[in-house]
PDB file with one MODEL, atoms N, CA, C and O in Angstrom:
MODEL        1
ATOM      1  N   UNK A   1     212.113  89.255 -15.517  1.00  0.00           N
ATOM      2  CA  UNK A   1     212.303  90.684 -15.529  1.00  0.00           C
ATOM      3  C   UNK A   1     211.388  91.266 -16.616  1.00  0.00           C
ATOM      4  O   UNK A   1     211.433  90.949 -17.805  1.00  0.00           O
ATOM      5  N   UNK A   2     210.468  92.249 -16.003  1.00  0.00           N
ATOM      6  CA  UNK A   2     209.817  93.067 -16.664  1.00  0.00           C
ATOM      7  C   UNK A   2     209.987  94.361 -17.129  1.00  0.00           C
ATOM      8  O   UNK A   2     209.863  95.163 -16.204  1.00  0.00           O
ATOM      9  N   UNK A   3     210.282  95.015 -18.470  1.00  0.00           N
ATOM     10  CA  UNK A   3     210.434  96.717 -18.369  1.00  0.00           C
ATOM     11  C   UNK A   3     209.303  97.204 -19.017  1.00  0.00           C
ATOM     12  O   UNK A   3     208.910  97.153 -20.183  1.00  0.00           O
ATOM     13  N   UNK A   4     208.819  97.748 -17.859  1.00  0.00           N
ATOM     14  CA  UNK A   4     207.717  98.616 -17.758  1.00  0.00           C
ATOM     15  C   UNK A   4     206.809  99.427 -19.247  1.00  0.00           C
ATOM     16  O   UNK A   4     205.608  99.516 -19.502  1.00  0.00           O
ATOM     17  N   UNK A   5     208.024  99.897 -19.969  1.00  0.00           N
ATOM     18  CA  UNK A   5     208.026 100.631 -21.423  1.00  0.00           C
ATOM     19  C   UNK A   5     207.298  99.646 -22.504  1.00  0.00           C
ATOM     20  O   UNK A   5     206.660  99.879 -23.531  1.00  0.00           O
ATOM     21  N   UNK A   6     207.612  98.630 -21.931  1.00  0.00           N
ATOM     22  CA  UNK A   6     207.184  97.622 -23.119  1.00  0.00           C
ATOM     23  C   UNK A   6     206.488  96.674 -22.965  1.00  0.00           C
ATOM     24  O   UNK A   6     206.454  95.743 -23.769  1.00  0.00           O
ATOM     25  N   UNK A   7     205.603  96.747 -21.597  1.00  0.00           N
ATOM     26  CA  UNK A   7     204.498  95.868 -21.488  1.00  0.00           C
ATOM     27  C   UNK A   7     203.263  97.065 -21.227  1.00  0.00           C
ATOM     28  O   UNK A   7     203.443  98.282 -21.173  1.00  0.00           O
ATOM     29  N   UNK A   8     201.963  96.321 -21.085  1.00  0.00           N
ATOM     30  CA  UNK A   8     200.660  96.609 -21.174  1.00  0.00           C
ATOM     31  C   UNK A   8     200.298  97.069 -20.234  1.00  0.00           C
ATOM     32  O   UNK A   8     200.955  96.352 -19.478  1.00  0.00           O
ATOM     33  N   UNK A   9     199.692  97.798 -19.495  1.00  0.00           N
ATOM     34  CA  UNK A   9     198.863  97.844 -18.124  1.00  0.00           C
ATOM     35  C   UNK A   9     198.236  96.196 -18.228  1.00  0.00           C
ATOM     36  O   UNK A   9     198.684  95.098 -17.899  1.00  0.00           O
ATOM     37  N   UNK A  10     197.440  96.494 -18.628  1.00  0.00           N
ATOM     38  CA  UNK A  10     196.626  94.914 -18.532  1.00  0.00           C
ATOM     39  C   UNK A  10     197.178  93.944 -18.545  1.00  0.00           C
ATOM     40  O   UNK A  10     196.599  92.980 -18.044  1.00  0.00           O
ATOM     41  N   UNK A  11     198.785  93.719 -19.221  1.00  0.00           N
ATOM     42  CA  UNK A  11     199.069  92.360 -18.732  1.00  0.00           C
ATOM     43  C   UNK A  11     200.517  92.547 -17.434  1.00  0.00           C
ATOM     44  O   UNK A  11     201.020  91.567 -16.884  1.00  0.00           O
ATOM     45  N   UNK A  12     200.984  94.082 -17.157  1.00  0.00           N
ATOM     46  CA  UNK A  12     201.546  93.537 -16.175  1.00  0.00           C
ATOM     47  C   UNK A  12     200.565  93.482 -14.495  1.00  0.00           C
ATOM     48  O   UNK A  12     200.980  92.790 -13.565  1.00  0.00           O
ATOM     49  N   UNK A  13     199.037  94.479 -14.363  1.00  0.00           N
ATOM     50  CA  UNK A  13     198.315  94.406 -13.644  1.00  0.00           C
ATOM     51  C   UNK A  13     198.058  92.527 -13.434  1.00  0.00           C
ATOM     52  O   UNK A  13     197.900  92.164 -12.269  1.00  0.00           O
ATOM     53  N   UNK A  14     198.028  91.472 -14.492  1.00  0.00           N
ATOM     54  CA  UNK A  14     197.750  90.544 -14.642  1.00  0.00           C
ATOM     55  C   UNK A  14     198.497  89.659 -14.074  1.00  0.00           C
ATOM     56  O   UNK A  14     198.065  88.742 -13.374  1.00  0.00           O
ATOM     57  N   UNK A  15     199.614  89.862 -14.321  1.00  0.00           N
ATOM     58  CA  UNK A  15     201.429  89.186 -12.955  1.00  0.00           C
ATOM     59  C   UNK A  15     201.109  89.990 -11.614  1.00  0.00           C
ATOM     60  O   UNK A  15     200.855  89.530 -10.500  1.00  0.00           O
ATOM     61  N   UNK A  16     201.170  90.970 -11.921  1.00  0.00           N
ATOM     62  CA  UNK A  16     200.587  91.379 -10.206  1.00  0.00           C
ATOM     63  C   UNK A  16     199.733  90.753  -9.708  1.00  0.00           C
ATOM     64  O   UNK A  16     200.098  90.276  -8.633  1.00  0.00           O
ATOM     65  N   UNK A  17     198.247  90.402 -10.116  1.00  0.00           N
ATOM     66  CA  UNK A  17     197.488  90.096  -9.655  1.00  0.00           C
ATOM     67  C   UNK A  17     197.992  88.088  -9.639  1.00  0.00           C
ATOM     68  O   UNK A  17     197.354  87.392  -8.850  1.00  0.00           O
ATOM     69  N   UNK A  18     198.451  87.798 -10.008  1.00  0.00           N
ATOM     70  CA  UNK A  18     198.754  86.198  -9.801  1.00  0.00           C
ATOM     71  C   UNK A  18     200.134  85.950  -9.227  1.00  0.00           C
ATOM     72  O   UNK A  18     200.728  84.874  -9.275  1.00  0.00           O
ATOM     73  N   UNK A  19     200.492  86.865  -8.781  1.00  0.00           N
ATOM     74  CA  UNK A  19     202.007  86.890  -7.998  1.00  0.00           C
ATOM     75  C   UNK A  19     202.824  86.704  -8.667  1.00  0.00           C
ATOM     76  O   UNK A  19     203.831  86.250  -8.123  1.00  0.00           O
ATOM     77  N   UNK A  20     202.876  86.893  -9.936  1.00  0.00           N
ATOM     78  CA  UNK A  20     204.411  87.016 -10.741  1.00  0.00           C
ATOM     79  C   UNK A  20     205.598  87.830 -10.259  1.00  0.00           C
ATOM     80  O   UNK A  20     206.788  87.664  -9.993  1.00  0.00           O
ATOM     81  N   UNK A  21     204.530  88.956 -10.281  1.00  0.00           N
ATOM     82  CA  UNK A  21     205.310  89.991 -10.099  1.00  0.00           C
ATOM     83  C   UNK A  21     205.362  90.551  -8.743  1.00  0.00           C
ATOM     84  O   UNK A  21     204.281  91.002  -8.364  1.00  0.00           O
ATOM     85  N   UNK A  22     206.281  90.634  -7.964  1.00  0.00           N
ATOM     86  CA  UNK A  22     206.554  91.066  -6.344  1.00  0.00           C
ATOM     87  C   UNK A  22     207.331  91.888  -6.165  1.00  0.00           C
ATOM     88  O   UNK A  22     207.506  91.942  -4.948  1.00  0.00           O
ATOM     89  N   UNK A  23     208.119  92.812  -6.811  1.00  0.00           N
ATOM     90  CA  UNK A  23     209.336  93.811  -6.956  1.00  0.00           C
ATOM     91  C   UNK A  23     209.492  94.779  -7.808  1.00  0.00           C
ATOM     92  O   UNK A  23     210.421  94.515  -8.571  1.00  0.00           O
ATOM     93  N   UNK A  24     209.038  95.705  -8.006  1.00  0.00           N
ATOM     94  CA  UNK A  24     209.544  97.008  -8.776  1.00  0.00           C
ATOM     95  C   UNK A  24     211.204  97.698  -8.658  1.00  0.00           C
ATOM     96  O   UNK A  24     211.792  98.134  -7.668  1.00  0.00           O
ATOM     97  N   UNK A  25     211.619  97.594 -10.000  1.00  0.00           N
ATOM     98  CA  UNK A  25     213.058  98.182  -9.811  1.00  0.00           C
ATOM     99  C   UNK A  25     213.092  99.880 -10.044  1.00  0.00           C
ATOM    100  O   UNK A  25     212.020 100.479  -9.954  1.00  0.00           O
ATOM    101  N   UNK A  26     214.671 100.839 -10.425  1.00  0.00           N
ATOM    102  CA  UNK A  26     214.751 101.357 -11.215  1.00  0.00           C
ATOM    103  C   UNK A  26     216.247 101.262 -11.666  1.00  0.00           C
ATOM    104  O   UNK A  26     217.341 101.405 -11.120  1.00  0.00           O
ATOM    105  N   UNK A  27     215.713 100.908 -13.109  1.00  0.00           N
ATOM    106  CA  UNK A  27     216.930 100.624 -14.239  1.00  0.00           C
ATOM    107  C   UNK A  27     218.156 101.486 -14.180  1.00  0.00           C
ATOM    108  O   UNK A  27     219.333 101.130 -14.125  1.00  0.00           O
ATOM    109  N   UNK A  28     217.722 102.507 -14.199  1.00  0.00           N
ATOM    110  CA  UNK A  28     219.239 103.615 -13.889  1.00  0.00           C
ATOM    111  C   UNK A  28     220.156 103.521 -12.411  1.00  0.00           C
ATOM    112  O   UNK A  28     221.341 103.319 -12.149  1.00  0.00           O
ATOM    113  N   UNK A  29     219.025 103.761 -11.686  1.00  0.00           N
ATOM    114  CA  UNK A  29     219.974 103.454 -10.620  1.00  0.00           C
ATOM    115  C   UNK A  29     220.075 102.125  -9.554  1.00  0.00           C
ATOM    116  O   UNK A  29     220.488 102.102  -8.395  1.00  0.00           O
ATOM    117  N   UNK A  30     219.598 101.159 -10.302  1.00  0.00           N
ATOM    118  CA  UNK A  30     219.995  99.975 -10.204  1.00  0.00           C
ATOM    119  C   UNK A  30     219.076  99.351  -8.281  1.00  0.00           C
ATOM    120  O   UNK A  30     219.753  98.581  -7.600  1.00  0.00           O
ATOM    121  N   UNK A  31     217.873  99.731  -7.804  1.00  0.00           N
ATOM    122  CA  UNK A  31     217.547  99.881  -6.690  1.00  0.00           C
ATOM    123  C   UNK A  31     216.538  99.251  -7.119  1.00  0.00           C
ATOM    124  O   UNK A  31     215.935  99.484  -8.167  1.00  0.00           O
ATOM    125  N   UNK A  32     216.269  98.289  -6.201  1.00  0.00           N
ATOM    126  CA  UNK A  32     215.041  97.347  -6.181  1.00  0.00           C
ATOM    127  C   UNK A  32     213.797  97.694  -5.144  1.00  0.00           C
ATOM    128  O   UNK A  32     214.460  98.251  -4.269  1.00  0.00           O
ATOM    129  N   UNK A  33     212.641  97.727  -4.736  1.00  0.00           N
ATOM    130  CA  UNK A  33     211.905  97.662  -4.116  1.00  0.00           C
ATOM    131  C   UNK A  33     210.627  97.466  -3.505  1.00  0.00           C
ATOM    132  O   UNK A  33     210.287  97.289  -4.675  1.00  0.00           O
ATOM    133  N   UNK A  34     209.388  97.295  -2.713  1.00  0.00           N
ATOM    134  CA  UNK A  34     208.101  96.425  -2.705  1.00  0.00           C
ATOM    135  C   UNK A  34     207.837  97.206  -3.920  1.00  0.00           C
ATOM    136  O   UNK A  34     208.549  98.021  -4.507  1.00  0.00           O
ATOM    137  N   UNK A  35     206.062  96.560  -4.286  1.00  0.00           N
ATOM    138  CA  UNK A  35     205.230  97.022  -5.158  1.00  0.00           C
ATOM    139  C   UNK A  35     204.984  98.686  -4.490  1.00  0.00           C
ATOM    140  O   UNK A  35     205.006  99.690  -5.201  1.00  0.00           O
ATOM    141  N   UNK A  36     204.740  98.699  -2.912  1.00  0.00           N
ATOM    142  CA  UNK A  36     203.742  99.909  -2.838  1.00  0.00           C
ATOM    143  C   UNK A  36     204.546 100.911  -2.099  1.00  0.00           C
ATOM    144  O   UNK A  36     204.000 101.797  -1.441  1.00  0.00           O
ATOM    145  N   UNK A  37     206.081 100.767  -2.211  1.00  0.00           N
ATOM    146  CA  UNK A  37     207.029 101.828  -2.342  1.00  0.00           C
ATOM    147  C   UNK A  37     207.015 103.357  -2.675  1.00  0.00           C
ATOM    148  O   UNK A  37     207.293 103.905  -3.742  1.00  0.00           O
ATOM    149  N   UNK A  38     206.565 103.974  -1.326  1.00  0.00           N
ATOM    150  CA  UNK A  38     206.617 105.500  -2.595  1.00  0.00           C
ATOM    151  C   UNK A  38     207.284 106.073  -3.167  1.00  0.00           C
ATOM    152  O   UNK A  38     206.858 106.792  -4.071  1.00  0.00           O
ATOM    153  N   UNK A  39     209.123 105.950  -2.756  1.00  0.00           N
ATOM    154  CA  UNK A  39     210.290 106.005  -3.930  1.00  0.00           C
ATOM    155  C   UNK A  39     209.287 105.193  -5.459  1.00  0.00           C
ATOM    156  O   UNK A  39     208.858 105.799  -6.440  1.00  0.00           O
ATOM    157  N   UNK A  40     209.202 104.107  -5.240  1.00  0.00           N
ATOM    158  CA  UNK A  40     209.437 103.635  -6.426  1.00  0.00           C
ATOM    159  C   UNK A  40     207.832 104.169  -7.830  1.00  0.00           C
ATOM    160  O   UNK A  40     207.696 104.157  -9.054  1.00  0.00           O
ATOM    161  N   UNK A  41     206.754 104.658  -6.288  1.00  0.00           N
ATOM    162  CA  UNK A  41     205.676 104.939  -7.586  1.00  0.00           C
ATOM    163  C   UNK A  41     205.790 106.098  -7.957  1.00  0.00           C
ATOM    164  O   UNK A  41     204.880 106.525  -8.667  1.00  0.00           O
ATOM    165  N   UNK A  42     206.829 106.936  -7.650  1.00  0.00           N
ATOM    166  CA  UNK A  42     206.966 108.253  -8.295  1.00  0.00           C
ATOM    167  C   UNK A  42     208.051 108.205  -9.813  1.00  0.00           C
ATOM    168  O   UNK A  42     208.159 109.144 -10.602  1.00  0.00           O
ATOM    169  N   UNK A  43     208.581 107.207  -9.897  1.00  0.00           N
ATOM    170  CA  UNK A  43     209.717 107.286 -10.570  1.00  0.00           C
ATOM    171  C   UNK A  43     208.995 106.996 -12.425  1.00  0.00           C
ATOM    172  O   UNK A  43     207.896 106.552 -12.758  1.00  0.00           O
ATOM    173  N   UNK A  44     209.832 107.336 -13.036  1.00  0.00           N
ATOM    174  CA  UNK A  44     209.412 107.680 -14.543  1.00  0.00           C
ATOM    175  C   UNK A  44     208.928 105.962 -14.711  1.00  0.00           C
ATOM    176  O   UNK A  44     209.268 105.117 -13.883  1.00  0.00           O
ATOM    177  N   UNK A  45     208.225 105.704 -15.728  1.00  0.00           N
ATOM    178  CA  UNK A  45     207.808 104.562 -16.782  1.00  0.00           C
ATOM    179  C   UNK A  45     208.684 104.142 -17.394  1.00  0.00           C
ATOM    180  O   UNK A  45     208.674 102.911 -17.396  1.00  0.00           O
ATOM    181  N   UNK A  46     209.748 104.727 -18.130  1.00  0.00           N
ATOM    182  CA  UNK A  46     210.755 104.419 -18.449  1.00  0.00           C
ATOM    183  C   UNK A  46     211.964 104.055 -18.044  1.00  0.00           C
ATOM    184  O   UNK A  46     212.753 103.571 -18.856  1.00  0.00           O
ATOM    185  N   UNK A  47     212.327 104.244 -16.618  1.00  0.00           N
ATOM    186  CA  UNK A  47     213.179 103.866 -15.561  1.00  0.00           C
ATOM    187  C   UNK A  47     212.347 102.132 -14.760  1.00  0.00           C
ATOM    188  O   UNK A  47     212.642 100.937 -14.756  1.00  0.00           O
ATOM    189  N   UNK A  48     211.656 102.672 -14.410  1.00  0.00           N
ATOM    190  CA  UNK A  48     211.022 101.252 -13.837  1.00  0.00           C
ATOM    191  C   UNK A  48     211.371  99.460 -14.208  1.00  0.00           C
ATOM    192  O   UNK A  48     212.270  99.487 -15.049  1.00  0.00           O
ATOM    193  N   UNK A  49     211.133  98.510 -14.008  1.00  0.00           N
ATOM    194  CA  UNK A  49     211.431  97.204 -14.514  1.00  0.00           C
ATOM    195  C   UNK A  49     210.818  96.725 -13.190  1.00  0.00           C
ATOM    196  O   UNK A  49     210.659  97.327 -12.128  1.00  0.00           O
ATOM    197  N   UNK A  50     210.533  95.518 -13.541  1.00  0.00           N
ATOM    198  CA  UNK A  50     209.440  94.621 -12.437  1.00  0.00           C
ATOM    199  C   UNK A  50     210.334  92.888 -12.222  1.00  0.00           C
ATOM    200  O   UNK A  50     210.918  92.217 -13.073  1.00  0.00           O
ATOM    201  N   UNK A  51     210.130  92.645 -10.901  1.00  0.00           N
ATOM    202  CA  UNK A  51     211.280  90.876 -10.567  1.00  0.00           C
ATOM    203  C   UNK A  51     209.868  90.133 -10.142  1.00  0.00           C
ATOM    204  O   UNK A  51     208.770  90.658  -9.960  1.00  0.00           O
ATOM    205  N   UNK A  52     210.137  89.139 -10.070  1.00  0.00           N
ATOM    206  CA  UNK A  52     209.497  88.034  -9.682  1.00  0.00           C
ATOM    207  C   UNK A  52     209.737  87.879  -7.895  1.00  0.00           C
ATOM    208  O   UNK A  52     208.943  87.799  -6.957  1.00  0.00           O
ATOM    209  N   UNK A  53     211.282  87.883  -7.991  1.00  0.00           N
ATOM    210  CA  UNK A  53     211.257  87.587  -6.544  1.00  0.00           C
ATOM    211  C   UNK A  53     212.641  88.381  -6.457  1.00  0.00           C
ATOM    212  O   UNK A  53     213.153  88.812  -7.489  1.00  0.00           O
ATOM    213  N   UNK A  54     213.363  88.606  -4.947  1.00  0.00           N
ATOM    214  CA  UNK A  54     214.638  89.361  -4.469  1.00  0.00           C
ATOM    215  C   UNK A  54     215.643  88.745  -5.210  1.00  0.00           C
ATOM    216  O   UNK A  54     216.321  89.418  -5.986  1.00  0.00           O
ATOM    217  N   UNK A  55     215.866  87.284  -5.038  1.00  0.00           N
ATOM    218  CA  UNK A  55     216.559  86.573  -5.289  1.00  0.00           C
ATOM    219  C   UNK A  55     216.683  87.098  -7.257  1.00  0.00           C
ATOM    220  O   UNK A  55     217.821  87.415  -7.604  1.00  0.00           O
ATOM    221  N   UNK A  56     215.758  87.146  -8.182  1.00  0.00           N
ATOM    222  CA  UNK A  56     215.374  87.806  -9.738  1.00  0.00           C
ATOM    223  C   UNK A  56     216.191  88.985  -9.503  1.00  0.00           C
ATOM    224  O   UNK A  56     216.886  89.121 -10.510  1.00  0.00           O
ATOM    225  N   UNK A  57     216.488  90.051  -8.527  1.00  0.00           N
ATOM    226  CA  UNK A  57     216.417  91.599  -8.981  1.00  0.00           C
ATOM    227  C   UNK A  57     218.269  91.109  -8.223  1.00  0.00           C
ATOM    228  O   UNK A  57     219.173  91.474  -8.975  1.00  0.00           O
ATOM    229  N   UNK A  58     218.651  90.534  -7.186  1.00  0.00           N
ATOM    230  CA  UNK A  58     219.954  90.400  -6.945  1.00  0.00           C
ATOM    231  C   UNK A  58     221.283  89.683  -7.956  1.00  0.00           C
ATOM    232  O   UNK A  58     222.483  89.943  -8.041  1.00  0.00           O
ATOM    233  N   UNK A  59     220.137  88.391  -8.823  1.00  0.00           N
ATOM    234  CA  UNK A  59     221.073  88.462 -10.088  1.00  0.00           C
ATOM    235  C   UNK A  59     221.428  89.365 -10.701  1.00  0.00           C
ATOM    236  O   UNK A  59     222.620  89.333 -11.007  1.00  0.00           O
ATOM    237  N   UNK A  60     220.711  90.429 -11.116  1.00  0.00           N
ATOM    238  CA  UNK A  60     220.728  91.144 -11.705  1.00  0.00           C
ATOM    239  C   UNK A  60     221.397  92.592 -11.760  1.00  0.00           C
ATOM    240  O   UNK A  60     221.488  93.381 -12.701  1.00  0.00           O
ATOM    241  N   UNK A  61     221.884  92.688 -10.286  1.00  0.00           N
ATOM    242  CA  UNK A  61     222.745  93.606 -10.144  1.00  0.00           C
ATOM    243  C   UNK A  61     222.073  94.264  -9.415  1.00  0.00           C
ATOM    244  O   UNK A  61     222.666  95.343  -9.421  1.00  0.00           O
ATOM    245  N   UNK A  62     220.835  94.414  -8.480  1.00  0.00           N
ATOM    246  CA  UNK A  62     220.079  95.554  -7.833  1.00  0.00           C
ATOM    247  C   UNK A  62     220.154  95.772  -6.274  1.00  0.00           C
ATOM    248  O   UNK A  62     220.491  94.938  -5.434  1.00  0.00           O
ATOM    249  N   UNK A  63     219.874  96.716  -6.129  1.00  0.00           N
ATOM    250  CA  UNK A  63     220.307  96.757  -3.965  1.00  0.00           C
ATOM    251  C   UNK A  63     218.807  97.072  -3.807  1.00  0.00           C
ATOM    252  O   UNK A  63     218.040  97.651  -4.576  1.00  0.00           O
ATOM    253  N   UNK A  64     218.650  96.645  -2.857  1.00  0.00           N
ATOM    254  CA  UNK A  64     217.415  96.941  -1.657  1.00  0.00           C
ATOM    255  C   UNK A  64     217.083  98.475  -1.391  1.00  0.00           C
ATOM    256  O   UNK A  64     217.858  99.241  -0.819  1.00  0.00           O
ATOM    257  N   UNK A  65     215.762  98.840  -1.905  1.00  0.00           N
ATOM    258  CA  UNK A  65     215.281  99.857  -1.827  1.00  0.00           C
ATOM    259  C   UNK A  65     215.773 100.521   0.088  1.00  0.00           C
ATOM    260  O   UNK A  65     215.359  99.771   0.972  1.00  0.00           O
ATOM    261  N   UNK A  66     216.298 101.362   0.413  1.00  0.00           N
ATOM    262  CA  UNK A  66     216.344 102.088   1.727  1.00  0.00           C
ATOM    263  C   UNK A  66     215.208 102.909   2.413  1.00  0.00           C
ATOM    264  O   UNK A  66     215.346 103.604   3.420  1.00  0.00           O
ATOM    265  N   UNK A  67     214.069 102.715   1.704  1.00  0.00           N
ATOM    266  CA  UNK A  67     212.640 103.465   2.119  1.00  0.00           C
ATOM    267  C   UNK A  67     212.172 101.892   2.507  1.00  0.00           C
ATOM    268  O   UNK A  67     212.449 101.424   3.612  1.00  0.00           O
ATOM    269  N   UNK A  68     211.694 101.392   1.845  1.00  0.00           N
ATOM    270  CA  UNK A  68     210.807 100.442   2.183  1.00  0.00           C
ATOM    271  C   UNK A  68     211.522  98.542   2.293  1.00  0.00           C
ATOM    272  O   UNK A  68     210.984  97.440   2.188  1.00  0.00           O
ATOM    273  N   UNK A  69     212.955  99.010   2.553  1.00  0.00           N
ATOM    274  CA  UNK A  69     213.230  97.689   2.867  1.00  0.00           C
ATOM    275  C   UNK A  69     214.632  97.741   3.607  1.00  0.00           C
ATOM    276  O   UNK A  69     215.641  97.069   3.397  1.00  0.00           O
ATOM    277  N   UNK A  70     214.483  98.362   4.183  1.00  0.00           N
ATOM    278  CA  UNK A  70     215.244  99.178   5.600  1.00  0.00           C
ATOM    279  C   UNK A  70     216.469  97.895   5.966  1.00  0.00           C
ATOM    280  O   UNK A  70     217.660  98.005   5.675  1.00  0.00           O
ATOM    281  N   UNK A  71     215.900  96.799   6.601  1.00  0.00           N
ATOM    282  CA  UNK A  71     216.575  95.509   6.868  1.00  0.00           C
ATOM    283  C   UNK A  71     217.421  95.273   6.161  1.00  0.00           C
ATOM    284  O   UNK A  71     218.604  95.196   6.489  1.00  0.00           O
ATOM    285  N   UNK A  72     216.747  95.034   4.503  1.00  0.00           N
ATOM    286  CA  UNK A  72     217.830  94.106   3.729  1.00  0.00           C
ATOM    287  C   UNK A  72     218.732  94.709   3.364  1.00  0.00           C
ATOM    288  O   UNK A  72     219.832  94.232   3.086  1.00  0.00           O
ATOM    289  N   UNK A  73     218.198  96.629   3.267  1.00  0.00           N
ATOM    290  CA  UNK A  73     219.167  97.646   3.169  1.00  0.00           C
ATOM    291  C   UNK A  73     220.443  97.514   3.540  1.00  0.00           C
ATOM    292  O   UNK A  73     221.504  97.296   2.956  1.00  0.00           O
ATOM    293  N   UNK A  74     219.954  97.776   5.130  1.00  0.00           N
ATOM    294  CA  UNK A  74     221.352  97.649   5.904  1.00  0.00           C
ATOM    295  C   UNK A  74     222.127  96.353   6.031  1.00  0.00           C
ATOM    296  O   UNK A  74     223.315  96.583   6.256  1.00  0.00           O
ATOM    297  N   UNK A  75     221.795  94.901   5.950  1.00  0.00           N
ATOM    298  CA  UNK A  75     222.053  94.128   5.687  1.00  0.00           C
ATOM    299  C   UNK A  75     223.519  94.448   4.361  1.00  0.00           C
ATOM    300  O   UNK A  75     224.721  94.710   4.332  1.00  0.00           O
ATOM    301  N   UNK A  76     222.444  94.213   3.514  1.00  0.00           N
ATOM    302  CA  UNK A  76     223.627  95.084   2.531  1.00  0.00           C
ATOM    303  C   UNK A  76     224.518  95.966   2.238  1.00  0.00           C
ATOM    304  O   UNK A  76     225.236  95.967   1.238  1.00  0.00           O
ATOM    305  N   UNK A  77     224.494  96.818   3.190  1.00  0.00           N
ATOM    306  CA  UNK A  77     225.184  98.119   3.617  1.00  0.00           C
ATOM    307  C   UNK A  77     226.405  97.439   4.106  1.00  0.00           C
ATOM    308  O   UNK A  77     227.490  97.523   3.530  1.00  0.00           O
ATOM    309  N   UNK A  78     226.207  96.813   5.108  1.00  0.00           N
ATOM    310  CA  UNK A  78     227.271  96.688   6.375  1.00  0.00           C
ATOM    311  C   UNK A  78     227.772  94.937   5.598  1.00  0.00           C
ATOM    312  O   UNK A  78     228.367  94.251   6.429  1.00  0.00           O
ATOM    313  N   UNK A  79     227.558  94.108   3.941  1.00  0.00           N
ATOM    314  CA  UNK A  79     228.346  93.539   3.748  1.00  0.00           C
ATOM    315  C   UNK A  79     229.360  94.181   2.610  1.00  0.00           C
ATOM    316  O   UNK A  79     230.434  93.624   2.382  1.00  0.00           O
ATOM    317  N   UNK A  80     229.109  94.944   2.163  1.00  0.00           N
ATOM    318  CA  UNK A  80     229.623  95.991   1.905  1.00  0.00           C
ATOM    319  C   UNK A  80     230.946  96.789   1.705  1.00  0.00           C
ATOM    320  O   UNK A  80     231.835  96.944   0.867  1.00  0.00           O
ATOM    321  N   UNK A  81     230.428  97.375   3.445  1.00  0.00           N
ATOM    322  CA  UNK A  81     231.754  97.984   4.373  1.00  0.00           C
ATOM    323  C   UNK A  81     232.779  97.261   4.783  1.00  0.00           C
ATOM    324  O   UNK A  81     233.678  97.784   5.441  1.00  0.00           O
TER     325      UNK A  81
ENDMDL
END
């Protein structure tokens, strides 16, 4: 887990670029989702945090973005209900 506030451009561009990094969160409201999410590239610098993998952001307490991950969304939705 990465928060955004307190790393570099250059070294989290650097996990991106070697597949560290595969998931953008946001910390407040607890929602996980891809890198190229447009929920997620609008959202503040300070809200943001970065996973490795689904399995990283579901320890952690996070749900499946509903823009760009529709499936696991509802998946999750309906275990849920």
């Amino acid at each position: 887990m990465i928060y955004h506030k307190y790393t570099s451009a250059k070294h989290l561009y650097s996990k991106i670029k070697n597949k560290k990094v595969s998931y953008g969160g946001n910390i407040n409201l607890k929602i996980y989702g891809k890198l190229n999410c447009k929920s997620g590239k609008r959202m503040k610098k300070e809200n943001r945090i970065f996973f490795s993998s689904k399995e990283e952001a579901l320890i952690f307490g996070f749900i499946p973005c509903g823009h760009c991950m529709k499936t696991e969304y509802n998946e999750w939705k309906n275990e849920v209900i």
